[in-house]
C-alpha positions as CSV (number, residue, x, y, z in Angstrom):
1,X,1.7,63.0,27.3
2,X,5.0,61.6,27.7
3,X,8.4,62.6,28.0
4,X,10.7,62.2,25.1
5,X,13.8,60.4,25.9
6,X,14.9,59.0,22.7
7,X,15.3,55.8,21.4
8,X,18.4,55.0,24.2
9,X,16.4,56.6,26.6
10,X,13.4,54.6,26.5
11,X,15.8,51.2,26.6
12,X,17.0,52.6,29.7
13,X,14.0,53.4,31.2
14,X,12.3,50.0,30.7
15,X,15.4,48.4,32.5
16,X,14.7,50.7,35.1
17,X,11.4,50.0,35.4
18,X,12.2,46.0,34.9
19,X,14.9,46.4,37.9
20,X,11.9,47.8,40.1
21,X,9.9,45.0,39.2
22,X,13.0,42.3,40.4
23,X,13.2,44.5,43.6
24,X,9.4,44.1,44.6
25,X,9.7,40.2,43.5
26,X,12.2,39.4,46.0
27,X,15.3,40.5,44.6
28,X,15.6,43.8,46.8
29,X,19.2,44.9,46.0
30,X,18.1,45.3,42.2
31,X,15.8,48.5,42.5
32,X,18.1,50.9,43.4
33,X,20.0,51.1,40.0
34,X,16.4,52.3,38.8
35,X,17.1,56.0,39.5
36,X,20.7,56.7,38.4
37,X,19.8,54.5,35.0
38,X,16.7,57.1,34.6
39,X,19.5,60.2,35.8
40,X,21.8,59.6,32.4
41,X,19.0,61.1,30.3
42,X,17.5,63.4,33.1
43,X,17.8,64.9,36.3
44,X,17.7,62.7,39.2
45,X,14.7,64.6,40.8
46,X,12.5,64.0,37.6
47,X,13.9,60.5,37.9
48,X,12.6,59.9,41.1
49,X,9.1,61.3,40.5
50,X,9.0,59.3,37.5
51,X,9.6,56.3,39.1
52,X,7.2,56.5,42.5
53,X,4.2,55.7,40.2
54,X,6.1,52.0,38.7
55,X,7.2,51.7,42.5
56,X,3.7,52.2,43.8
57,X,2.3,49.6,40.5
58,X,5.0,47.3,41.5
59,X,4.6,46.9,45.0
60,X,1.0,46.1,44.3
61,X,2.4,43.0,42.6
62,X,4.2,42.0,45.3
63,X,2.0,42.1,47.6
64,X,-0.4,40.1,46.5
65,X,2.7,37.5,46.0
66,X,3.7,38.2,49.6
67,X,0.6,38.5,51.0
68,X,1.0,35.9,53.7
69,X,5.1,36.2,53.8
70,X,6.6,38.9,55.6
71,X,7.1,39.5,59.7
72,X,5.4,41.4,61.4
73,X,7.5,42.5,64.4
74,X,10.5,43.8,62.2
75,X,7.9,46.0,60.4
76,X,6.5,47.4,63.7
77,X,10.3,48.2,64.9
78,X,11.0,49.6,61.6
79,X,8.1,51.6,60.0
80,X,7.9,54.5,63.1
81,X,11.2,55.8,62.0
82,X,10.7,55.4,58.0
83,X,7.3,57.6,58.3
84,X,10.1,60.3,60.5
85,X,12.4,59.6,57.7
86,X,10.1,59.8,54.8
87,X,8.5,63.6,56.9
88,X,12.4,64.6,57.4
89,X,13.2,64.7,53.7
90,X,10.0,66.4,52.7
91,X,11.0,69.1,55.0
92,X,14.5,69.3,53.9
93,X,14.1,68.2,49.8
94,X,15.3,71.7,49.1
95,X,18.3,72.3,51.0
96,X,19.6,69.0,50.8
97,X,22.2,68.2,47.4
98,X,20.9,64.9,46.0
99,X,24.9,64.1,45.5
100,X,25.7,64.1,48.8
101,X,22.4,61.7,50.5
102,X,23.5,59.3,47.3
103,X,27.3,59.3,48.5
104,X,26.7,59.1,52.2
105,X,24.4,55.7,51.5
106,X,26.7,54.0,49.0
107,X,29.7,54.7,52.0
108,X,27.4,53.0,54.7
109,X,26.0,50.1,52.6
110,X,30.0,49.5,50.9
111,X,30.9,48.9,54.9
112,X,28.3,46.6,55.9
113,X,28.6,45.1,52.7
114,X,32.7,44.5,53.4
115,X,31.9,43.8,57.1
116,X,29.4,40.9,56.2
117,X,31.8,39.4,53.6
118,X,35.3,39.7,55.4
119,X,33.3,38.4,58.4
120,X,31.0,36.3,58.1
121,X,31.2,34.0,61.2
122,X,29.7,37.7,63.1
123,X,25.9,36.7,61.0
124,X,25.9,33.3,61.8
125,X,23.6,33.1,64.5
126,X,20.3,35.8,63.9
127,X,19.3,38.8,65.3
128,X,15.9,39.5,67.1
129,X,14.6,42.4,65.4
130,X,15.4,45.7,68.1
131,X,13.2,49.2,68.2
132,X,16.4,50.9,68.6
133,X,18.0,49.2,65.2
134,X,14.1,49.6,63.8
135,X,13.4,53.3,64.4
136,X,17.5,54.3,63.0
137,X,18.0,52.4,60.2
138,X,14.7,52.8,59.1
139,X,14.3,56.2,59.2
140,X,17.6,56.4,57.4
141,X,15.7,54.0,55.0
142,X,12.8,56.6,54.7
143,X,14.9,60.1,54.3
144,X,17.6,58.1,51.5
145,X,14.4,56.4,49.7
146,X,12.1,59.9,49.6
147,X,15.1,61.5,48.3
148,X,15.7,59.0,45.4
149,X,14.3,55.6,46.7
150,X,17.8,54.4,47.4
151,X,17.2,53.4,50.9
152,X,17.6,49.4,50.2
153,X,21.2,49.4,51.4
154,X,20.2,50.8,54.8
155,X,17.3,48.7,55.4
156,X,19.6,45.6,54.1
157,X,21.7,46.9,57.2
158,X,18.8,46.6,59.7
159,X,16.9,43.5,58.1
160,X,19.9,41.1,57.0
161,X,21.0,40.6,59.9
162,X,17.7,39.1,61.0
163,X,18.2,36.1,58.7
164,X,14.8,35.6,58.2
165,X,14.1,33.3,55.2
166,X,14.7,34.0,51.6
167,X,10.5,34.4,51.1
168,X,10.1,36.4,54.6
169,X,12.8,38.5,54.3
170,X,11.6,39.5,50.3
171,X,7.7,39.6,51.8
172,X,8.8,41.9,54.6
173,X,10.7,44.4,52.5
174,X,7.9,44.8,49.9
175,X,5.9,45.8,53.0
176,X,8.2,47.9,54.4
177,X,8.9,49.9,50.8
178,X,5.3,49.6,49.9
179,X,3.9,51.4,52.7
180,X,6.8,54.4,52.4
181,X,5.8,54.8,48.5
182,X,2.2,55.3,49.1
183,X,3.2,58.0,52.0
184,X,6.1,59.8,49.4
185,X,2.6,59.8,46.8
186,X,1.2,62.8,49.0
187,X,4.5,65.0,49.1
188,X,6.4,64.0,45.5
189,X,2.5,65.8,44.4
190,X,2.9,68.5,46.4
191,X,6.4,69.3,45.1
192,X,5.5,68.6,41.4
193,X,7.1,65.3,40.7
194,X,4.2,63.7,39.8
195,X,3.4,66.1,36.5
196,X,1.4,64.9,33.8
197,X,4.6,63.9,31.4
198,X,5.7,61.8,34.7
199,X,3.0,60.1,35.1
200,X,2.2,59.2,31.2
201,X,5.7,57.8,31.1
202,X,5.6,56.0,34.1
203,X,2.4,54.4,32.9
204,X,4.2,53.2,29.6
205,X,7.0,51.4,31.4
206,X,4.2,49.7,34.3
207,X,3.8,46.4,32.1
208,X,7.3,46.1,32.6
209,X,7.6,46.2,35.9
210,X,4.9,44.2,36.7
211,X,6.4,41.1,34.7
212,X,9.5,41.3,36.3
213,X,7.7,40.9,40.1
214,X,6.4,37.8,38.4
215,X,10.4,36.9,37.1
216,X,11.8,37.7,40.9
217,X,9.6,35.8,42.7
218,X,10.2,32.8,40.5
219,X,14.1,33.2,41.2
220,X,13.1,34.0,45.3
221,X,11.0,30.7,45.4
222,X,14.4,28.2,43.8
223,X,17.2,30.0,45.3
224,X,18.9,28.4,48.6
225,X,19.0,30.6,51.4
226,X,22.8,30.6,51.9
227,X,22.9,31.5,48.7
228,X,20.1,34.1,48.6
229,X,22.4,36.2,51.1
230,X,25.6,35.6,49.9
231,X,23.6,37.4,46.7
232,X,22.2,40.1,48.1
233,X,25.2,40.9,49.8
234,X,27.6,41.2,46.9
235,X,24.5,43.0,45.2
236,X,24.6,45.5,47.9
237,X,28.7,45.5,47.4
238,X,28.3,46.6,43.7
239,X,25.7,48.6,44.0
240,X,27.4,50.9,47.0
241,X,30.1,51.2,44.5
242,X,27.7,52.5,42.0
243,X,26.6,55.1,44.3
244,X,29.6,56.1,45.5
245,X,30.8,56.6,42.0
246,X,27.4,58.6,41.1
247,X,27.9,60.8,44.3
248,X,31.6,61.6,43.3
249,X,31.0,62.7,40.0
């Protein structure tokens, strides 16, 4: 069973499911256009449940690339607060207007964004991963990502600043998402999210997904690491803007 979206629809759902794919290959600030792409032909709750299932394929992918690339100390500082996060937004999925967690995340990551490219001389030297940064922006991470897995921008704001390199920092983000999708499987069920249209659809746009870890870890593996976060930030620049916009309206 499968949902029908139409001809348009379907093209946008496969570049969805593709920009998932980039995100779990390395290419983290890609992912989050995933759910407003799916929200022009449906509501952005159905967009989010259809998309756990091609998160929770795709981070299998990366994974086994990143098996042996990723830190563990900035997981351990940052995965307490996701799982509070992640419980938070269960607990408050029905009070809460989707519009307003969107807008609220595009306004933080546009300032950090602004901050790390008017500024840069302030992320010259790195960071040692904190359990007071860890537990914050990470369960800010948790509640924005349960809500419509758009907490990238606010663990870019915890994990940038680590400058760990280009492989680590991709291999510890996979982690960090992975883990918080296969917790959101339990609750996105409870709530409905993961119907039986949902979950033929996402099945259709896996193969998708999973080429495009293969295509992200390629680009990961060349790029320089100057380079890699002068990219992801302007990535999380547009992006921000993208949500703003999609909060506003």
């Amino acid at each position: 069973m499968l949902l029908d979206l139409g001809t348009g629809g379907w093209i946008l759902a496969v570049i969805a499911a593709s920009a998932v794919g980039l995100a779990k290959g390395g290419l983290s600030m890609v992912g989050i256009i995933s759910v407003p792409l799916l929200s022009l032909v449906m509501s952005p709750i159905q967009a989010a449940g259809v998309m756990l299932p091609v998160y929770v394929v795709s981070d299998i992918g990366g994974l086994i690339a990143f098996r042996g690339s990723f830190d563990t100390e900035v997981l351990k500082k940052a995965l307490p607060g996701a799982i509070g996060g992640i419980a938070f937004g269960w607990a408050t999925s029905s009070i809460v207007p989707v519009w307003g967690v969107t807008l609220i995340v595009g306004l933080i990551g546009l300032c950090f964004a602004l901050n790390a490219l008017l500024r840069p001389q302030l992320d010259a030297q790195p960071q040692r991963p904190r359990l007071s940064k860890g537990t914050f922006w990470g369960g800010l991470a948790g509640y924005t990502s349960f809500l419509s897995h758009s907490g990238a921008p606010l663990w870019q704001v915890y994990a940038q600043p680590l400058r760990m390199p280009p492989l680590i920092f991709a291999g510890t983000s996979t982690w960090f998402f992975a883990i918080g999708n296969w917790i959101k499987l339990l609750p996105y069920a409870m709530l409905g999210q993961l119907s039986a249209p949902n979950l033929g659809t996402a099945a259709v746009l896996m193969p998708a997904s999973l080429v495009a870890v293969w295509v992200g870890l390629r680009i990961v593996r060349i790029i320089p690491q100057a380079l890699f976060y002068k990219l992801i930030t302007w990535g999380l620049l547009l992006i921000s803007l993208r949500l703003i916009w999609q909060g506003l309206a």
